[in-house]
DSSP file (Angstrom, degrees, kcal/mol; ACC not computed):
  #  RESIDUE AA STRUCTURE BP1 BP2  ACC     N-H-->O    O-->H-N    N-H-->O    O-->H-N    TCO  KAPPA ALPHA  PHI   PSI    X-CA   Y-CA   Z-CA
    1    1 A X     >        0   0    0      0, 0.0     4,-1.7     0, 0.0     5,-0.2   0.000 360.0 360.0 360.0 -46.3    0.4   25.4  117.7
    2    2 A X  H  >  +     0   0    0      1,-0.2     4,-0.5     2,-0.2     0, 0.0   0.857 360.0  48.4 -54.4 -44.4    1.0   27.5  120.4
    3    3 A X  H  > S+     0   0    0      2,-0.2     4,-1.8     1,-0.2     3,-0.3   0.784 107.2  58.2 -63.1 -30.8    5.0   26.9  120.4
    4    4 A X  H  > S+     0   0    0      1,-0.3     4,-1.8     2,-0.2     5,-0.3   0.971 102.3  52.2 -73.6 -37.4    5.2   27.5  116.9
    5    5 A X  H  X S+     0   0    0     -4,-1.7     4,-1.2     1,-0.3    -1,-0.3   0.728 110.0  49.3 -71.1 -17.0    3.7   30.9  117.2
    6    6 A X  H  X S+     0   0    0     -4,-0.5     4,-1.2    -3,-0.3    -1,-0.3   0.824 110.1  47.0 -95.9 -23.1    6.2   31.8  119.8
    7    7 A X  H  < S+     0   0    0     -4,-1.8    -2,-0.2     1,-0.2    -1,-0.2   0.552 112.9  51.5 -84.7  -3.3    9.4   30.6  117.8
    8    8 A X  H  X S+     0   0    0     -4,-1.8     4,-1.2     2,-0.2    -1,-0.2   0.596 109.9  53.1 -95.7 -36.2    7.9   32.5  114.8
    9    9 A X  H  X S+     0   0    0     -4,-1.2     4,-0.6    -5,-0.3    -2,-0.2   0.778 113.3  42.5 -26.7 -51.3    7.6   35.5  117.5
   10   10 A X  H  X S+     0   0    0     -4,-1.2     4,-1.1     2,-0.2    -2,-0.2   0.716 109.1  50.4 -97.3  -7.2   11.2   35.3  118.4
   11   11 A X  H >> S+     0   0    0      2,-0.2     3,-2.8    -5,-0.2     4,-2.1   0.900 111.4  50.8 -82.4 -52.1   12.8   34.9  115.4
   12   12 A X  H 3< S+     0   0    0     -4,-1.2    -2,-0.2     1,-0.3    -1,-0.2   0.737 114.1  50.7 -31.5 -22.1   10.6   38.2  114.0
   13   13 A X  H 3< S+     0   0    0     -4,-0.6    -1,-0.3     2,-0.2     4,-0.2   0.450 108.6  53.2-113.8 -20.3   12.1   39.8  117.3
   14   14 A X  H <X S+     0   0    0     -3,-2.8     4,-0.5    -4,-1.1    -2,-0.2   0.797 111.2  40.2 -36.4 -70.9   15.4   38.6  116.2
   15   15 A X  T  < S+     0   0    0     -4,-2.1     4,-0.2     2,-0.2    -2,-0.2   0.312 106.5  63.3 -83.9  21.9   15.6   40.0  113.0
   16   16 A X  T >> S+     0   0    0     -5,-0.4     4,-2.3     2,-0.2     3,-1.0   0.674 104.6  51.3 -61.7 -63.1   14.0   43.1  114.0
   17   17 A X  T 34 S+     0   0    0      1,-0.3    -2,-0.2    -4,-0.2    -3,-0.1   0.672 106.7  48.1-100.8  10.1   16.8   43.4  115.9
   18   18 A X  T 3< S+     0   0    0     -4,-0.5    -1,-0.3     3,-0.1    -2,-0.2   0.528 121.4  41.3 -73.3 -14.5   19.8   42.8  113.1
   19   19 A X  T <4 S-     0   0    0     -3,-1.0    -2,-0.2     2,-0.3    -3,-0.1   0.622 103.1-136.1 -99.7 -29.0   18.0   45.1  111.0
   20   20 A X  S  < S+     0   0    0     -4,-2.3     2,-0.3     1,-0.2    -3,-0.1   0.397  81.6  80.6  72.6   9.3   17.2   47.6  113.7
   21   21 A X        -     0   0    0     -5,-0.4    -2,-0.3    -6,-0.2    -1,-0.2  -0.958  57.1-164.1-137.3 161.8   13.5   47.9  112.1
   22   22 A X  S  > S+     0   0    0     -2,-0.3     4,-1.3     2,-0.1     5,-0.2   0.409  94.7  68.2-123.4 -28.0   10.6   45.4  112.7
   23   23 A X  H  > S+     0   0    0      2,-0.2     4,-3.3     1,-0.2     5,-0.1   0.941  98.1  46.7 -43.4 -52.1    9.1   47.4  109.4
   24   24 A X  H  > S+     0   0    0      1,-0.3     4,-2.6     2,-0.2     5,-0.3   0.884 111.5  52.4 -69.2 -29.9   11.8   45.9  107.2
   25   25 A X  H  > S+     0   0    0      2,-0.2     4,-1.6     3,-0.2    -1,-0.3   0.855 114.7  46.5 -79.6 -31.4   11.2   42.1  108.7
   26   26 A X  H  X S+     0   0    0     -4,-1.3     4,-2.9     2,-0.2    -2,-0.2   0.856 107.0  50.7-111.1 -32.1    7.7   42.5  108.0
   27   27 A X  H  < S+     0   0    0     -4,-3.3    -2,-0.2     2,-0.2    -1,-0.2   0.802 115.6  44.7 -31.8 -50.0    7.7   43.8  104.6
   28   28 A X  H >< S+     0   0    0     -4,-2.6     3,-3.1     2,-0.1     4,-0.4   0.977 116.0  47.5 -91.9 -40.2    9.9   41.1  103.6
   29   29 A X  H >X S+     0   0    0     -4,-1.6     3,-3.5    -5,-0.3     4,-2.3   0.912 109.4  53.2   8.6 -89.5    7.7   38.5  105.5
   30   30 A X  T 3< S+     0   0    0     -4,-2.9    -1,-0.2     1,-0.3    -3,-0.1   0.561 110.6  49.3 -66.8   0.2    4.3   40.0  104.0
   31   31 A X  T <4 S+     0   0    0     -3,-3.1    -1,-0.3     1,-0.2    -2,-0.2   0.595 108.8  50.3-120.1  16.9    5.8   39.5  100.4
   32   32 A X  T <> S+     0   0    0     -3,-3.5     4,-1.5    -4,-0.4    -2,-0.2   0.624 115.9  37.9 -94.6 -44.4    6.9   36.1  101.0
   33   33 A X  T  < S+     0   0    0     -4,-2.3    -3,-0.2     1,-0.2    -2,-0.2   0.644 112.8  66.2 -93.6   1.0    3.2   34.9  102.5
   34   34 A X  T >4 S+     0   0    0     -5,-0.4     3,-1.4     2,-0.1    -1,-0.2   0.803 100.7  48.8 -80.2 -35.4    2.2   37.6   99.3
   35   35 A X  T >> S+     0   0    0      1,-0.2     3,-5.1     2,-0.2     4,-1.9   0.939  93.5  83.3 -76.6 -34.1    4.0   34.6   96.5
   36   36 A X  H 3X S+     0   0    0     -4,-1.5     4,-1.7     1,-0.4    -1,-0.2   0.743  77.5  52.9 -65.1   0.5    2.1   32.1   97.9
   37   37 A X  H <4 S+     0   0    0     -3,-1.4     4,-0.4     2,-0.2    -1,-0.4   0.514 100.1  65.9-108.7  17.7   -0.9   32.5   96.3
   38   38 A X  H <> S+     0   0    0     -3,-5.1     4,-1.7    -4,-0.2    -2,-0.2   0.580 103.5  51.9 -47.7 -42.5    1.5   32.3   93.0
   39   39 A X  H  X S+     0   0    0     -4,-1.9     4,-2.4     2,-0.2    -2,-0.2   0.993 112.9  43.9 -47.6 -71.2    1.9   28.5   94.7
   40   40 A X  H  X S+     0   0    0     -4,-1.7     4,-1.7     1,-0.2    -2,-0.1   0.840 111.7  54.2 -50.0 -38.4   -2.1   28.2   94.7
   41   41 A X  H  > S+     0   0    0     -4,-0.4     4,-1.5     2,-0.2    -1,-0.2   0.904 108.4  43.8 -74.7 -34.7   -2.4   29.5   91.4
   42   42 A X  H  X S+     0   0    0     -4,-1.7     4,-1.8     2,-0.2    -2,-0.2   0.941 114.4  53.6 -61.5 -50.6   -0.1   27.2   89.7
   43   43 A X  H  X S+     0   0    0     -4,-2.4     4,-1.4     2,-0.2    -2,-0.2   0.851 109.3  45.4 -19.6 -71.5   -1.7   24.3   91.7
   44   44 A X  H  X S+     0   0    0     -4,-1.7     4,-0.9     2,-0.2    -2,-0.2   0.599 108.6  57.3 -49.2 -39.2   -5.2   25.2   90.6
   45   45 A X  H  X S+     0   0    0     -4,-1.5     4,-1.8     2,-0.2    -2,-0.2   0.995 112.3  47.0 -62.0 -61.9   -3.7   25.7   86.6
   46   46 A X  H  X S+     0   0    0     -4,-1.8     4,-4.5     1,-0.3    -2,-0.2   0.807 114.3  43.6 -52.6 -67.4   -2.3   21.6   86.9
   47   47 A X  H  X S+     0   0    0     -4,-1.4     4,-3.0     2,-0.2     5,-0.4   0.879 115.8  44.8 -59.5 -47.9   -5.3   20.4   88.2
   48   48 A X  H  X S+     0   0    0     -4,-0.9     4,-2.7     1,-0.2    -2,-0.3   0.970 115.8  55.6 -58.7 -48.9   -7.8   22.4   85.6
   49   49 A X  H  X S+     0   0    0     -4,-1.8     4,-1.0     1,-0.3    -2,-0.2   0.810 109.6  39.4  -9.7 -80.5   -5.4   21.3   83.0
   50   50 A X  H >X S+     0   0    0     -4,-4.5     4,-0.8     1,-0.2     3,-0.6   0.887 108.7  60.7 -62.3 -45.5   -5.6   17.6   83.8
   51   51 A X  H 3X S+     0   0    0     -4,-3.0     4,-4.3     1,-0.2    -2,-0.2   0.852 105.7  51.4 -24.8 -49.3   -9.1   17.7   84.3
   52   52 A X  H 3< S+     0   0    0     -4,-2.7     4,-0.3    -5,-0.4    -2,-0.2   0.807 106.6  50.7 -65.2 -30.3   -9.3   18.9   80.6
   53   53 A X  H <X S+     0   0    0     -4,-1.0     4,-2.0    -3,-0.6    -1,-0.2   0.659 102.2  55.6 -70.0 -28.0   -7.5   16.5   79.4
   54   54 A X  H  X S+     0   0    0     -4,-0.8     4,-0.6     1,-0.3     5,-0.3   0.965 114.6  52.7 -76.1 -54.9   -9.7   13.5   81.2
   55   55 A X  H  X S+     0   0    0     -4,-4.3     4,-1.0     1,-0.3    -1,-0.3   0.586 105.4  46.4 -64.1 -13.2  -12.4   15.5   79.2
   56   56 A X  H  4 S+     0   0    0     -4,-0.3    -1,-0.3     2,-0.2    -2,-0.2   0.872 111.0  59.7 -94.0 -59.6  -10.8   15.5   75.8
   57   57 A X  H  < S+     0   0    0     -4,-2.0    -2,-0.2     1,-0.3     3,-0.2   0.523 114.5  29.6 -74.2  -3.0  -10.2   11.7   76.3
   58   58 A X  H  < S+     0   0    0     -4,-0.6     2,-0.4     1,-0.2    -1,-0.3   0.607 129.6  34.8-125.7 -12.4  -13.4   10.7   76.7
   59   59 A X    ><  +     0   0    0     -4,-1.0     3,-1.0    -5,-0.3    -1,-0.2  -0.739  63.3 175.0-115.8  92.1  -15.5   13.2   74.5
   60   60 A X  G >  S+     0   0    0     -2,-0.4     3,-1.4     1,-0.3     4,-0.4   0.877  77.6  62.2 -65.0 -31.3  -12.8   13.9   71.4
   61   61 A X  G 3  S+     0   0    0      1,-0.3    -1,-0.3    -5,-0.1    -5,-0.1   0.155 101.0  50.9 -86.6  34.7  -15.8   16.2   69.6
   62   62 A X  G <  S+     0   0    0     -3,-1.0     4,-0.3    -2,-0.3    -1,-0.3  -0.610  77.5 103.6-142.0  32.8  -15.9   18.8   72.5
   63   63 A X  S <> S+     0   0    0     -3,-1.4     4,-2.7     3,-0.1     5,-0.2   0.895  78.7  55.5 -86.5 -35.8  -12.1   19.4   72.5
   64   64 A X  T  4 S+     0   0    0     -4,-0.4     4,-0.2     2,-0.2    -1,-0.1   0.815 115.3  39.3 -70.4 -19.6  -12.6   22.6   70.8
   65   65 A X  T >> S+     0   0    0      2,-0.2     3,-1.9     3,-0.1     4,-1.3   0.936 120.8  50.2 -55.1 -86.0  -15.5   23.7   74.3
   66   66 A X  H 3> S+     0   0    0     -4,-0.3     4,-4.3     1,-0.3    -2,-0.2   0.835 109.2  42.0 -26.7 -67.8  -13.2   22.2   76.5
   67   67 A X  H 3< S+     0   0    0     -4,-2.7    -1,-0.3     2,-0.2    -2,-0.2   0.472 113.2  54.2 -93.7  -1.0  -10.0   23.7   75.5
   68   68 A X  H X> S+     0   0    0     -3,-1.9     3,-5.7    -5,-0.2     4,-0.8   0.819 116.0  40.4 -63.8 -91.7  -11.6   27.6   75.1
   69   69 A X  H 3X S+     0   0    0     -4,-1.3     4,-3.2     1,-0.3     3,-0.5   0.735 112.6  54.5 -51.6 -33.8  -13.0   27.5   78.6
   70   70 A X  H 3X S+     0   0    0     -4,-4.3     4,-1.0    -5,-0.4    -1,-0.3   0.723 110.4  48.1 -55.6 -11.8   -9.9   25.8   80.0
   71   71 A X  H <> S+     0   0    0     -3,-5.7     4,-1.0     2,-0.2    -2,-0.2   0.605 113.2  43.9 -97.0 -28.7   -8.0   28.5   78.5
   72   72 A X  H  X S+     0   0    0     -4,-0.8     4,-2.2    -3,-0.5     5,-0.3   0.846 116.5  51.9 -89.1 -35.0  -10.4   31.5   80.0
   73   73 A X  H  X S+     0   0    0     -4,-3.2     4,-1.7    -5,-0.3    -2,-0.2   0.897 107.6  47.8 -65.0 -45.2  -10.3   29.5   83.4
   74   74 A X  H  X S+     0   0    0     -4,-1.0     4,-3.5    -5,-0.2    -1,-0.3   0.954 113.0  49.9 -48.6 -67.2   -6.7   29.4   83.3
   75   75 A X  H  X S+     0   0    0     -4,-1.0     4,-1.7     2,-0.2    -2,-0.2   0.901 116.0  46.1 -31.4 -51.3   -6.6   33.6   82.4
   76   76 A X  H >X S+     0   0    0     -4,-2.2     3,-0.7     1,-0.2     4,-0.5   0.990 110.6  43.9 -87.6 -68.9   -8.8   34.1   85.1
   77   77 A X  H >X S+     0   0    0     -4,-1.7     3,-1.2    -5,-0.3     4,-0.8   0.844 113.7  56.5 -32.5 -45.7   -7.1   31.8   88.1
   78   78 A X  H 3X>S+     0   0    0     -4,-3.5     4,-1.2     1,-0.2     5,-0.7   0.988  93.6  70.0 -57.4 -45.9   -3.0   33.5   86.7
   79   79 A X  H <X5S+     0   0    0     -4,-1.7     4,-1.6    -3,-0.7    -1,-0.2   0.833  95.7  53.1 -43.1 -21.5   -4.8   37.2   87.5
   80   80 A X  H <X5S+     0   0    0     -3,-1.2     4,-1.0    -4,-0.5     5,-0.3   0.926 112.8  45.9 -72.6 -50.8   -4.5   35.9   91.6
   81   81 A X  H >X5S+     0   0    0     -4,-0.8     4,-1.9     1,-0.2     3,-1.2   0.908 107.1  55.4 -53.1 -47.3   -1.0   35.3   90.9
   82   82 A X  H 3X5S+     0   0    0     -4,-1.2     4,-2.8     1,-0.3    -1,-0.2   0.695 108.0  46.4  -5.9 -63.3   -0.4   38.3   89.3
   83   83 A X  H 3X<S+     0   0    0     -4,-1.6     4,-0.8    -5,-0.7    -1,-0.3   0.752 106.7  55.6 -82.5 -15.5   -1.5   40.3   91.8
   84   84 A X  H <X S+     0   0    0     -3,-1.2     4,-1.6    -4,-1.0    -2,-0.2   0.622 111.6  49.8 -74.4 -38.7    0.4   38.4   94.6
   85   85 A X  H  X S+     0   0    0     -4,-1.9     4,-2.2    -5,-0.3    -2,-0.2   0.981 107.2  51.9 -59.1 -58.7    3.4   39.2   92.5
   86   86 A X  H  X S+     0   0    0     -4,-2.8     4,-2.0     2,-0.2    -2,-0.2   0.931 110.8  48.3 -34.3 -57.1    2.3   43.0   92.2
   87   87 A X  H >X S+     0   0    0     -4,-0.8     4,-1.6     2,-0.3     3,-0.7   0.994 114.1  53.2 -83.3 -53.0    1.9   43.3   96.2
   88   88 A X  H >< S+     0   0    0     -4,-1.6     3,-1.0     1,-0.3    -1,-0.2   0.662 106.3  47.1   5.5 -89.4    5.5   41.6   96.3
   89   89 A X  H >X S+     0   0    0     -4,-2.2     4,-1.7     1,-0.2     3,-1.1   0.731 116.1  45.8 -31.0 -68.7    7.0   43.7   94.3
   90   90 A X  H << S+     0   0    0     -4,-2.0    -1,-0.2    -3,-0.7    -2,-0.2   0.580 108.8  54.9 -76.2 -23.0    5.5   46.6   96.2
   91   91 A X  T << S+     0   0    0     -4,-1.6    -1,-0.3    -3,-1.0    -2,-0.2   0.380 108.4  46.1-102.8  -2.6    6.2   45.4   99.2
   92   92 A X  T X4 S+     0   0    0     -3,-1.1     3,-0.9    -5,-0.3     2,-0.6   0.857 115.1  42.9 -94.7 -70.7   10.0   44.9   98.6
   93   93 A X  T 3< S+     0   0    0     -4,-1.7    -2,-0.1     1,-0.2    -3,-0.1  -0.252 110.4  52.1 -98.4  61.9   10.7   48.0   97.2
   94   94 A X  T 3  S+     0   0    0     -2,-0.6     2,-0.2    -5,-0.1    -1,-0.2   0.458  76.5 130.5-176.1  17.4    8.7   50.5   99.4
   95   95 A X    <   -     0   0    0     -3,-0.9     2,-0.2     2,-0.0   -71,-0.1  -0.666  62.9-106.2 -72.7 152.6   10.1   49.3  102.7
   96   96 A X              0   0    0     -2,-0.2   -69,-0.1     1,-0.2    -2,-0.1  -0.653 360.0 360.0 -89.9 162.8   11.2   51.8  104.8
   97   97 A X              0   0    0     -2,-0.2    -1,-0.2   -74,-0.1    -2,-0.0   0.035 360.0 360.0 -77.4 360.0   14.6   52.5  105.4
């Protein structure tokens, strides 16, 4: 653990110093570990998804329950991506120079 954190040190200290800011390496960094809860959220969709489906298949007269709340669950679980997208975005174009 320890080693990784120091080769993840020097390469940040590497490109820090091809770019000649440590700003700009961490900006594009922070919007990289920013998509990854785009990962989680998609992850999270699959799984409610398939779940919903196991539920359909064994109660057919609660598809119409089922497939509402999978639909708000779904809404609500994208808004994480969303917003990981947002700080991206923000974080990309508002590095400094």
């Amino acid at each position: 653990m320890t080693e990784a954190l120091i080769q993840i040190a020097t390469i940040i200290s590497n490109l820090s110093e091809l770019t000649g800011n440590i700003g700009t390496v961490g900006g594009y960094l922070g919007a990289g570990v920013a998509m990854m809860g785009a990962m989680g959220c998609g992850i999270g969709e699959g799984i409610a998804c398939s779940k919903a489906c196991e539920a359909v298949g064994r109660n057919p007269e609660a598809s119409g329950k089922i497939q509402t709340m999978m639909i708000v669950g779904c809404a609500i679980s994208e808004t994480s991506g969303i917003y990981g997208l947002i700080i991206a975005i923000l974080l990309i174009f508002t590095i400094p120079s």
